[in-house]
C-alpha positions as CSV (number, residue, x, y, z in Angstrom):
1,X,97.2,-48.1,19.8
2,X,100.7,-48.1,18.1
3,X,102.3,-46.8,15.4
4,X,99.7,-44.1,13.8
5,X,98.0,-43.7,10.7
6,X,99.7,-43.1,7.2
7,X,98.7,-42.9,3.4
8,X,99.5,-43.3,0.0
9,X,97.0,-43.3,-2.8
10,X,98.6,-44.5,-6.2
11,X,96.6,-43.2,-9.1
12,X,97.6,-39.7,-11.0
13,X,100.5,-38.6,-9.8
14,X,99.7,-34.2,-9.4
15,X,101.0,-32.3,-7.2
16,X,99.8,-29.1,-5.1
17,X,102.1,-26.3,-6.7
18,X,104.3,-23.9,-4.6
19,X,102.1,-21.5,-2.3
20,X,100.4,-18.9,-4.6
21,X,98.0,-16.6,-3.7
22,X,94.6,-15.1,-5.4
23,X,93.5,-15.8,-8.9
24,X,96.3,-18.3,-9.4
25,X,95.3,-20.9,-6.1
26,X,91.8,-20.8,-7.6
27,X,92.9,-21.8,-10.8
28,X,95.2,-24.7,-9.7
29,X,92.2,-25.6,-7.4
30,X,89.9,-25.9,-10.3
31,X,92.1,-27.6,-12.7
32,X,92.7,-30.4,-9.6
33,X,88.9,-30.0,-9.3
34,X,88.8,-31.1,-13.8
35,X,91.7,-33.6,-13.7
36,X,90.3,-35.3,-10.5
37,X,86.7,-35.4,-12.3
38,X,88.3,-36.6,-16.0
39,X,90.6,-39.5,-13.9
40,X,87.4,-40.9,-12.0
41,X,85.2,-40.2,-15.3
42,X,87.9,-42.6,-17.2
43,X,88.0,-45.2,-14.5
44,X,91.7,-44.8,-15.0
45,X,93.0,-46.7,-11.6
46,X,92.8,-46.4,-7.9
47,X,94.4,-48.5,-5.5
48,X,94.6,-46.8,-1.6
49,X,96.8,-47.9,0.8
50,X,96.3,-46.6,4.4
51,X,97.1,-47.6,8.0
52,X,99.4,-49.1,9.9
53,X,99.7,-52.0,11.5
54,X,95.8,-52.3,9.6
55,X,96.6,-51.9,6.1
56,X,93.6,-51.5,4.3
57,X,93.8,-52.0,0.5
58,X,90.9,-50.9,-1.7
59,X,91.0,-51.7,-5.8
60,X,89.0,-50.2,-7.7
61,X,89.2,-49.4,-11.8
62,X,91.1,-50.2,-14.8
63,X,94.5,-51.2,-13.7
64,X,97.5,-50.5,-16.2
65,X,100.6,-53.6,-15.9
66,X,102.9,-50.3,-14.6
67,X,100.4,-49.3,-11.7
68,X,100.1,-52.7,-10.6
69,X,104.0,-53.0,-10.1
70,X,103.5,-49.5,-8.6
71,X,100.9,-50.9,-6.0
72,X,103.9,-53.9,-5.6
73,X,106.0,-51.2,-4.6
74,X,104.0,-50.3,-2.0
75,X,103.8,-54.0,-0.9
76,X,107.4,-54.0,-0.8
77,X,107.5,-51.2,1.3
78,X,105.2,-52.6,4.0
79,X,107.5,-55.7,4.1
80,X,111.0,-53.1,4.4
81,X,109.1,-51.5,7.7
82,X,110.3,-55.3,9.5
83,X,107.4,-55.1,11.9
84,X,104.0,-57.3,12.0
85,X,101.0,-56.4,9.7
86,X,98.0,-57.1,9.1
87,X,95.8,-56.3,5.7
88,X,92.2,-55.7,4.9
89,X,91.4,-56.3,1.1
90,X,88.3,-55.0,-0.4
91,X,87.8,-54.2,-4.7
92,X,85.3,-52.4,-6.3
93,X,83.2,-54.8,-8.7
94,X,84.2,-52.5,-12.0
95,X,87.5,-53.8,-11.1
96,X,89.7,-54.9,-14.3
97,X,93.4,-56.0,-14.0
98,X,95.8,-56.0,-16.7
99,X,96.8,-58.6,-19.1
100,X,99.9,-60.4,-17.5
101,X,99.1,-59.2,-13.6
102,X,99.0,-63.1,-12.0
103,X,102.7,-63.2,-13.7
104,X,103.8,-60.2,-12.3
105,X,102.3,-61.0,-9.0
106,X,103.5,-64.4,-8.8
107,X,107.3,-63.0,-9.2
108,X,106.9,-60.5,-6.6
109,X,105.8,-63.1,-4.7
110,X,108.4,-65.3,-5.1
111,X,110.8,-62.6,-4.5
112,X,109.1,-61.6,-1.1
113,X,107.3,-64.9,-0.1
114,X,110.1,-65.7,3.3
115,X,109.3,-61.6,4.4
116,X,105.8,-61.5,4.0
117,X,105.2,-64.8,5.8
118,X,107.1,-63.1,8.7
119,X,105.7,-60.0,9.2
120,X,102.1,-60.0,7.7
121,X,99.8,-62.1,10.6
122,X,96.9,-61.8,8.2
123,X,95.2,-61.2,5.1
124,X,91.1,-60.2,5.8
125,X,89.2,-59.9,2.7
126,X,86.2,-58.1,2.6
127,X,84.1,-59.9,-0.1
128,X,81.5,-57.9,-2.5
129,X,78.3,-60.5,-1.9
130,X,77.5,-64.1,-1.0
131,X,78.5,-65.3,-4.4
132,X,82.2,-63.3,-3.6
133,X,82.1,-64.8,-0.8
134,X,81.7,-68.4,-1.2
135,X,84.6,-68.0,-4.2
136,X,87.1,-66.1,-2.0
137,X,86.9,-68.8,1.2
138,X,87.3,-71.5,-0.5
139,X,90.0,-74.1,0.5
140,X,92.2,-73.3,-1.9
141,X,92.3,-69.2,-1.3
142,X,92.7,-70.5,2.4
143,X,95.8,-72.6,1.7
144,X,97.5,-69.9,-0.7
145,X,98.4,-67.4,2.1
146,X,100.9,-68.1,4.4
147,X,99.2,-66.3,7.1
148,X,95.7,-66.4,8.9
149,X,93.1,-65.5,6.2
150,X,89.9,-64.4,6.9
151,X,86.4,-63.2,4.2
152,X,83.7,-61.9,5.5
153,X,80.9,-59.1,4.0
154,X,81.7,-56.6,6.6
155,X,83.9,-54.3,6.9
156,X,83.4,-53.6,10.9
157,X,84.1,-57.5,11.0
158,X,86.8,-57.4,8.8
159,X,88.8,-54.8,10.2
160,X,88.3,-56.0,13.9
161,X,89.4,-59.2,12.9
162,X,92.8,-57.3,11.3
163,X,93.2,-55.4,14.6
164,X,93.1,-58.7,17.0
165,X,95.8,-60.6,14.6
166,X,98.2,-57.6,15.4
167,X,97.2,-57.9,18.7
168,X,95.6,-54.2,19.0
């Protein structure tokens, strides 16, 4: 396989303090342990990124108009690694985008449409039912990519499918 697995998560931004030792470490790790519980309690946001050259993109949450341009920063960042990708979509069904998100999309899109046509061979998305389904591979989702574009209900399926565009 090339390249290897990486990560980036985008929700609440903590980070592990400085090495400390005893009572302090346990209190850092239980005041992760509440903030982590409070964030997913609130349905605040999640959007993971992970892989490479199989990105796979899970949504999930409320989404705020600044973490959306966040996640397009990560986008952007794919695109600035010059080499062939290929993405595996999937959202939770609780999933709520902000006000304004197909405009702010649409821009980045604009802005990035010549790169991502080069380097990202395909676009799998893993669909949440039949009804999903039937929505997401339609003719008109087909034609919108400028890549190979693939739904299915599987994410084994999905996923293979992302490998053999990148040739892996």
């Amino acid at each position: 396989a090339r390249g290897h697995a990486s990560s980036k998560t985008i929700h609440c931004g903590i980070r592990n303090p400085p090495s400390r030792s005893g009572d302090a470490r346990q209190r850092w790790g239980l005041y992760r342990t509440i903030v982590t519980i409070i964030i997913s309690a609130s349905i605040i946001m999640s959007i993971k990124v992970n892989g490479w050259p199989v990105v796979q993109m899970h949504f999930s949450g409320q989404l705020s108009a600044e973490q959306f341009e966040q996640w397009l920063q990560v986008a952007s960042a794919l695109l600035e690694r010059q080499q062939p990708f290929a993405i595996v979509t999937s959202s939770a069904a609780q999933l709520s985008l902000p006000d304004g998100y197909r405009g702010q999309e649409a821009r980045w899109y604009k802005a990035n449409k010549a790169a991502f046509a080069r380097y990202c061979v395909g676009v799998a998305r893993l669909a949440n039912c039949a009804e999903q389904l039937a929505q997401l591979d339609s003719p008109a989702m087909h034609g919108a990519w400028p890549c190979a574009y693939f739904v299915c209900l599987d994410v084994d399926e999905a996923n293979a499918w992302a490998a053999q565009q990148v040739g892996l």
